[in-house]
N, C-alpha and C positions, 0 to 999 in steps of 0.2 A: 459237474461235481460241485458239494456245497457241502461246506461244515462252520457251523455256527453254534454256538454255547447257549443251552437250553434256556429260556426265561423264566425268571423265579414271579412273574405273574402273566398271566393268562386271558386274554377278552376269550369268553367263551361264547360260540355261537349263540353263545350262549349271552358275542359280536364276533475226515472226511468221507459222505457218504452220495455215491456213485449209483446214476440209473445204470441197469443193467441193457442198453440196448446198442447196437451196432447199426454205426453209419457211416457210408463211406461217399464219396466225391465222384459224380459222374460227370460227360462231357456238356457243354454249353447249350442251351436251346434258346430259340429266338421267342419264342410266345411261349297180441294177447300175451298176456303170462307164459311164456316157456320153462319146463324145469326139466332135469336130465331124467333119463329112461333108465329105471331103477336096473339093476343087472346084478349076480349071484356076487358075495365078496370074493377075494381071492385069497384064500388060507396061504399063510407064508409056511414059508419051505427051510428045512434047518437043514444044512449041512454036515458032514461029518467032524468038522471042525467045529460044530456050534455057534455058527454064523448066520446070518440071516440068506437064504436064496433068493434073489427078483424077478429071477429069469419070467418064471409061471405070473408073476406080477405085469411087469412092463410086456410080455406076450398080449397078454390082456386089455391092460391101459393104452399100451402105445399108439394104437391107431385113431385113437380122439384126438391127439395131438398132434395140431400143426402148426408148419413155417411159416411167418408172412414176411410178408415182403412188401415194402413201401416205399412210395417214389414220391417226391416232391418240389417244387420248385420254388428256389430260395432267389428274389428278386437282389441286383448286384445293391448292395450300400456301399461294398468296398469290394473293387476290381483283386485278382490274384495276387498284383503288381504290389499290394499293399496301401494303394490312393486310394484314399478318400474322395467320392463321386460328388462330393460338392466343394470338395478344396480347387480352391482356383489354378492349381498345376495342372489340374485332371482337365479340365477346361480348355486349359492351352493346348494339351496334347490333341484333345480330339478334333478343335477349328485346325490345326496344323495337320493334320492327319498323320503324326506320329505314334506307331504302333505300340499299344500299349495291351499284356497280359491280359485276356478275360473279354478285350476288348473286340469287335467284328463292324468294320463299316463305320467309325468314328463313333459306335453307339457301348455299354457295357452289356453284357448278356447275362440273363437270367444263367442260376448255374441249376443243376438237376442235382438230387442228394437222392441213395439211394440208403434205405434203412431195414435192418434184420429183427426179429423178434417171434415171440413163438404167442403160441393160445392153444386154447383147448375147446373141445364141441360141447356143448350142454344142451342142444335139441335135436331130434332129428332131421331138423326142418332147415339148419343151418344156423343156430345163434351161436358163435365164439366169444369166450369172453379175453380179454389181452388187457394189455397197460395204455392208460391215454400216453405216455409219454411215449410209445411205439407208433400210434397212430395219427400223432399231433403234426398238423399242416400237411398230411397228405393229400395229395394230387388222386393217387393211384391205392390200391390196397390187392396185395394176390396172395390169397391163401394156398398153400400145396399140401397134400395130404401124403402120407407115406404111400400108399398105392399109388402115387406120381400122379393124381387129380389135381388140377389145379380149376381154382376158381377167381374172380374179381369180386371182391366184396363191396360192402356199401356199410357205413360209420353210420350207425344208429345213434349213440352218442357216448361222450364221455364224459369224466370231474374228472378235475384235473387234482380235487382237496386228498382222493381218496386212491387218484393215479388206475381208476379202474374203466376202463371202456367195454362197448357191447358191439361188436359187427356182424354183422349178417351177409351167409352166402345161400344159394338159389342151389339145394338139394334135397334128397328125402333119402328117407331111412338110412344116415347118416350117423356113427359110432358115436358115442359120448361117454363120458364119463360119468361115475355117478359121487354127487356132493356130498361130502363128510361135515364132521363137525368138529369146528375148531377149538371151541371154548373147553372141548371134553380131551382132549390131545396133553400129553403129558412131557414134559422137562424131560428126556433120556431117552421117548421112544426114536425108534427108527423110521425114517421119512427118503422118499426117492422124489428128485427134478427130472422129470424130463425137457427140453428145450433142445432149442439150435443153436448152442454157444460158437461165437463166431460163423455163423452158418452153417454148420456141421448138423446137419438133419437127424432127430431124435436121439441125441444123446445124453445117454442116461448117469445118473452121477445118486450119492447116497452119501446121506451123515444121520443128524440126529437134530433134534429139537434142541436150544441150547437156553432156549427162556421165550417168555410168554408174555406179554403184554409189555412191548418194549414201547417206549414214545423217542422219536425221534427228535431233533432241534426243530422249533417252528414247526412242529406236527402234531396236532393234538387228537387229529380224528379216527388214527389208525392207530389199536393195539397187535404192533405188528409180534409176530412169530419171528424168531433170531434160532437161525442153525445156520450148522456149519456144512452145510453142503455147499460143493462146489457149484458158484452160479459167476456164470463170466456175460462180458457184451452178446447179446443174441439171447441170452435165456430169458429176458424182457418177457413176461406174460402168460410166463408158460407152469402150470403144474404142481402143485408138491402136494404129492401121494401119502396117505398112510400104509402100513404094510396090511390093509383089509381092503388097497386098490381107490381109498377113499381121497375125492379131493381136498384138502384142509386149508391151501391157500395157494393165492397169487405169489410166484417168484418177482421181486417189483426191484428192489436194492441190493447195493455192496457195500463196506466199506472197505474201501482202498486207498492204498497212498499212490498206488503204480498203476491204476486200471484196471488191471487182475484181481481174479480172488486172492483173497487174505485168512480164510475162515471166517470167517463173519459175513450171514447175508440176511437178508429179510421180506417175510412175505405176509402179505396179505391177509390176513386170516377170511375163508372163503364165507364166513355169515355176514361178511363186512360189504364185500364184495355182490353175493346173491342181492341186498336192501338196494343198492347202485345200480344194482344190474336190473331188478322190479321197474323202478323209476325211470331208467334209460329207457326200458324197453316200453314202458306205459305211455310215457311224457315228451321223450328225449332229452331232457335233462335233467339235476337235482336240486329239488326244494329243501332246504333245512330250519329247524325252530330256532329263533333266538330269544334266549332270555333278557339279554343287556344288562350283564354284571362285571366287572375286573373281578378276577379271583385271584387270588394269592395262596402259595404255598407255604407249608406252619409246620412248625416242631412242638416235640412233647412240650419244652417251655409254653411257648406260647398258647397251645393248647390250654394247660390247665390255668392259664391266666381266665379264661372263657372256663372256666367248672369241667372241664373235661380230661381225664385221666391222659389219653393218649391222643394220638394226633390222627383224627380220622375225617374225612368230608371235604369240601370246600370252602374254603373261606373266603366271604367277599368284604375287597377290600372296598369295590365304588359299585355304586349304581347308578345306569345310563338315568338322567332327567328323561321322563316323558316315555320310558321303553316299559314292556313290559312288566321286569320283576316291578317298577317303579308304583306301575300302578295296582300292582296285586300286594305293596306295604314290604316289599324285601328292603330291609336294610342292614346298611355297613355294619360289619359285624355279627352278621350272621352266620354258621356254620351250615351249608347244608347236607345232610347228612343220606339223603333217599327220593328218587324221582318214581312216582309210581310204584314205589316198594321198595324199589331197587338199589341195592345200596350203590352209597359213592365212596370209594375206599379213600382215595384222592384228588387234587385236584383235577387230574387230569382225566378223572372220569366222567364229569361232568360236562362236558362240548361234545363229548360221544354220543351221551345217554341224551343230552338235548337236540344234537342235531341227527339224531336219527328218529326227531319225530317233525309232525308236519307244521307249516304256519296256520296258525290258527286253532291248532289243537289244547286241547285242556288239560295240563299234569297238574300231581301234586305233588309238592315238594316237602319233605321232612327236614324243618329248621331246628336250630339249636341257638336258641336266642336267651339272654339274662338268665342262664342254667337250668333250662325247664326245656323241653320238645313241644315244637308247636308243629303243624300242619297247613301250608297256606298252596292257594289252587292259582296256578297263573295261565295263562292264555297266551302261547308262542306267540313272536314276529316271523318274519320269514328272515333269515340272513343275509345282507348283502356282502359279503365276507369283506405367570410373572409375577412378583407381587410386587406395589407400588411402594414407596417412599415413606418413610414415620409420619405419621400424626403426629401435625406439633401440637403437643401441651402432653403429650405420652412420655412415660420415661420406660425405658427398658428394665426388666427386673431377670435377675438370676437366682439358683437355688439348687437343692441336691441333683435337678438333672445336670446343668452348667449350661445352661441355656439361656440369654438375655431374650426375651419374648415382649411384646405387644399386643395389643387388640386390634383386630381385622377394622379396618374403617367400613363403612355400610357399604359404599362403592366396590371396596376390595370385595367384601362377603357377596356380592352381587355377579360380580364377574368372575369367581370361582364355582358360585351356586349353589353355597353355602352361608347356612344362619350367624356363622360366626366362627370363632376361630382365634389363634395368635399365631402372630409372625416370627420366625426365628431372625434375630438383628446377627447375634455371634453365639458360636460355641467353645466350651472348653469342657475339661473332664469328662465326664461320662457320655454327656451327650458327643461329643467330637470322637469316643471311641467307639461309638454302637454306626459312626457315620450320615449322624444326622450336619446338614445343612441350612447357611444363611438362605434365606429368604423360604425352607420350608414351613408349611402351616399347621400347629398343632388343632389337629378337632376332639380327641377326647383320649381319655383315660377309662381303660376298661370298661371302654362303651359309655362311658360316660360325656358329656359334650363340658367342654371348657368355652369360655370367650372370655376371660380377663385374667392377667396372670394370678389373681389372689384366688381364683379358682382354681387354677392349675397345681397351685403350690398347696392348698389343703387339699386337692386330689391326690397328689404325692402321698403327704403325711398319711392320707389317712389307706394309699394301697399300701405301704410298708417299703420293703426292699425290692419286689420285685411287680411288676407290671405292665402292661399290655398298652401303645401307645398308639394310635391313630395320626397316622401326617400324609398331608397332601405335599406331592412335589410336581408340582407343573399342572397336568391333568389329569394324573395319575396319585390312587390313593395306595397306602399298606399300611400294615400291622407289623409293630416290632417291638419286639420285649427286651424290656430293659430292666437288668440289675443295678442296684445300688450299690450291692457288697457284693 
């Protein structure tokens, strides 16, 4: 379980919430393209109360979906007892042959973890798709089907960025389901999970769509679906139906304080999953494009500092030396507004829209640079997912921001990787309330590049009251707008 506070910038491949899977403790041990088979929808069914019927639905669906079951063997680091396998007590215990918890024959024993989770068939051939985190370090894989089949599968493979895995069992003309489409699914409709929450074999549960393109903390690749059906430990992998029987996405998260549902879960949307599932099944693993940019997220302020009304695109705040956008002319300051067409609403669209494409491949990006639209063509990567002391004979200078500044020495601008620059010495006033820092480095004024403070201070003058400021803090650039009045 992890919950962490979103970051207001973003490497896009460009470089509390709870999995849903159940695992419990067992005893010690010593050592081509597949797509689903299209099948008729299934008209939902209104009750006399004007409620939605499933029964005709899940009749239908329910036999694509199965239990797995996964066994694994977790090597001892730390015995039952609570030792630490390399603290010197642990040591003592076993030369003395003092019995110790977990312990057999002065040696610690591998423990065996057993794990629950559901998937669904998408071939008849046998390909399931589930959650990597269901299938992560198994030993063992056994799929059961509701007509009490059971099979031993084999992990085709998984990513772990997108939590989507592919396994394969050894059957034919095998039920599956057939895939829907997620991006077309509506805020209010009605949606059914099927899974094994807590191992309790296909059971079926029902809410609603509760919003659409959710980004989680540290997640930028999945615009996950948020409803509120119930999804507990065990439903790991498994399902979520539209009422036309369509699949629309992976059940994958919770959030919870207690381990239970709360009302709030989240899945997969299944277009995200099928590009995962191509590549596992092609490659056994995934390749993604990177651009090598820092982007930043921006408000209407800062927006129209950049000529633009509202706050839309990406903003980059750095560009990797020597990557990609570097060498196709992206620069700091750009807005990018469209990858192959496509728009980028925000920032968070763009690690999607890049890393669902391949290394090596050719996009175009729709820039928004010195208030005009340009068009530049880049060629992905593949993803592999201080400032020194014054210059003496310098004096520090302050001014409407309240900022005592410097000129970068040539050394300093070389070991940041930058032309030039000034140093923040101290703040007061304005700059100490927008949160700027001693030792950050100013690079420019509404795109503008400074290096000596008499530049900086007729860049002021001449933006007015309000303005768009570029600073480096560490190795990490942004954009922050600053008022006067």
């Amino acid at each position: 379980m992890k919950m962490t506070l979103p970051r207001s910038l973003v490497l896009a491949g460009v470089a509390a919430v709870a999995f849903a899977g159940c695992l419990q403790d067992g005893p010690g041990v010593s050592t081509s393209h597949a797509s689903a088979v299209p099948s008729a929808p299934v008209a939902p069914v209104i009750n006399r109360a004007g409620l939605p019927d499933f029964s005709a639905l899940v009749e239908k669906v329910g036999p694509a979906v199965v239990n797995i079951s996964v066994t694994s063997v977790q090597k001892p680091a730390e015995n039952e007892a609570g030792i630490d396998a390399n603290d010197p007590f642990f040591d003592f215990f076993r030369r003395f042959g003092i019995p110790v918890p977990g312990m057999q024959g002065g040696q610690a024993q591998p423990r065996v973890t057993q794990g629950v989770g559901s998937g669904f068939i998408i071939s008849p051939d046998g390909y399931v798709l589930t959650n990597t985190h269901v299938v992560a370090g198994a030993t063992e894989v056994t799929v059961k089907m509701t007509d009490k089949r059971e099979f031993k599968a084999k992990v085709i493979g998984s990513d772990q960025r997108t939590d989507v895995a592919l396994i394969k069992i050894d059957g034919k003309d095998l039920p599956t389901v057939r895939l829907g489409d997620a991006e077309h699914a509506k805020v209010g409709e009605w949606v059914i999970a099927v899974g094994s929450p807590f191992g309790f074999d296909n059971t079926v549960t029902a809410g609603i769509i509760s919003a659409k393109s959710r980004r989680l903390p540290d997640e930028t690749y999945v615009p996950f679906l948020q409803t509120d059906v119930a999804i507990n430990p065990g439903n790991s992998g498994g399902p979520l139906f539209n009422l036309n029987g369509d699949v629309i996405g992976i059940n994958s998260q919770i959030y919870s304080r207690s381990g239970g549902f709360m009302g709030i879960s989240f899945a997969i949307p299944i277009d995200v999953a099928i590009q995962v599932k191509d590549q596992l099944q092609k490659h056994g693993k995934v390749t993604r494009g990177r651009l090598g940019v820092l982007l930043q997220e921006f408000d209407d302020d800062l927006a129209q500092n950049f000529g633009l009304a509202k706050a839309k695109g990406a903003l980059v705040a750095q560009v990797e030396a020597g990557g990609p956008a570097a060498h196709a002319g992206i620069e700091s300051g750009d807005i990018i507004l469209s990858v192959d067409g496509k728009p980028v609403a925000d920032v968070g669209d763009l690690p999607r829209l890049i890393g669902e494409r391949h290394p090596g491949e050719k996009v175009k990006l729709g820039i928004w640079r010195n208030k005009a639209n340009k068009e530049i063509s880049v060629t992905l990567a593949e993803q592999t997912d201080g400032v020194a002391a014054a210059v003496p004979g310098t004096k520090p200078e302050t001014g409407k921001l309240g900022a005592e500044v410097r000129s970068l020495s040539s050394a300093e601008a070389s070991q940041l990787g930058v032309p030039g620059g000034l140093v923040i010495e101290r703040v007061s006033g304005v700059a100490a309330k927008i949160g700027l820092k001693r030792g950050d480095v100013i690079l420019a004024i509404n795109n503008q590049r400074v290096t000596t403070p008499a530049e900086l201070k007729a860049r002021i003058d001449a933006a007015g009251d309000r303005f768009a400021l570029l600073i480096q803090r560490g190795n990490q650039r942004q954009f922050m707008t600053i008022r006067l009045k």
